[in-house]
N, C-alpha and C positions, 0 to 999 in steps of 0.2 A: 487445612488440607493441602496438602503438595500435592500439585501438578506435574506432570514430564514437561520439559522442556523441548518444544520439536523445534528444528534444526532452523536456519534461515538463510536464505539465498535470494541475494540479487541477479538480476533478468538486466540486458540490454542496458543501457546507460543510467538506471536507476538508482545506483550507490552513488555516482558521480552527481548526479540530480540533487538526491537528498542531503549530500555532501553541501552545496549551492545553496542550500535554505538557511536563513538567518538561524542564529545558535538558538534562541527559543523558542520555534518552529519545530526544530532537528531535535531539540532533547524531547518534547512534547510527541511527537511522531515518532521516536524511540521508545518510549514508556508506552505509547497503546498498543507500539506493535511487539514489545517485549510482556505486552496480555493476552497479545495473542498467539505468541510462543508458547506461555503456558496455558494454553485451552483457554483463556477467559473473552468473554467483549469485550471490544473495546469502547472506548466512553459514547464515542459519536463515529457512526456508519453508518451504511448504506450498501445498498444491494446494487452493482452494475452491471445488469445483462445485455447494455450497449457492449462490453470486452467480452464477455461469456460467462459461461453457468457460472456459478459459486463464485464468481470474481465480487469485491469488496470494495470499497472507496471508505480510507481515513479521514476521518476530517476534522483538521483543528484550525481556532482560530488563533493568531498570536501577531496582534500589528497585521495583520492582512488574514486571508483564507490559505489555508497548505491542505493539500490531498498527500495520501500516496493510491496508488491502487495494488491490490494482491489478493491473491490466493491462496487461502490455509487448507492443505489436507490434511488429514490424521496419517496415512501411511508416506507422505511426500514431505511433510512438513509446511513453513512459509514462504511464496512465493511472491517475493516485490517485482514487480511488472512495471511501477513508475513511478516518480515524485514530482510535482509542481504546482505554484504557487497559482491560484485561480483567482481570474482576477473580472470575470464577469457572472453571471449567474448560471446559467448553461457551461456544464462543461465544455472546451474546443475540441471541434471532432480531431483536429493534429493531438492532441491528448489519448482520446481515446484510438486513434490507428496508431499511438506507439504503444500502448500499453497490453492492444490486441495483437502487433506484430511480436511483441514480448513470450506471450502467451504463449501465440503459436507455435513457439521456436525449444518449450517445453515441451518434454520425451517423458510423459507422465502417464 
């Protein structure tokens, strides 16, 4: 079954972010969130209503823990709000106030 492909857009320093993550992190976190361009789950998520409603947390592991955090709507498409590499078990609240200042700064 073919899916549409909704559009994708990086938020605030996020391309740059995920730009920064080791190459098998970056292709791994590429591929879930190119599932979820086409409508699908992605392998491993999570719901973040510490950022806001419908925001999402990727999570793979590859040699360490990588997030991204985003936003998928049907009429807006996908929005990356952040990328980093987590390195205790609690996300850092400086994580989540860039990824809610992110948010914020969407005219959605």
């Amino acid at each position: 079954m073919y899916n549409q492909v909704r559009p994708i857009s990086f938020h605030g320093r996020s391309l740059e972010a995920l730009r920064a993550l080791p190459t098998a992190a970056r292709r791994n976190l590429g591929h879930q969130l190119d599932r979820v361009q086409r409508g699908l789950e992605p392998i491993d998520w999570k719901p973040m209503p510490s950022v806001g409603k419908s925001v999402r947390e990727l999570r793979v592991r590859s040699r360490g823990q990588y997030r991204v955090i985003y936003l998928a709507q049907a009429g807006s498409g996908v929005h990356v709000l952040h990328a980093f590499q987590k390195k205790s078990r609690r996300t850092r609240l400086r994580d989540i106030r860039i990824a809610r200042a992110a948010l914020n700064e969407l005219e959605i």
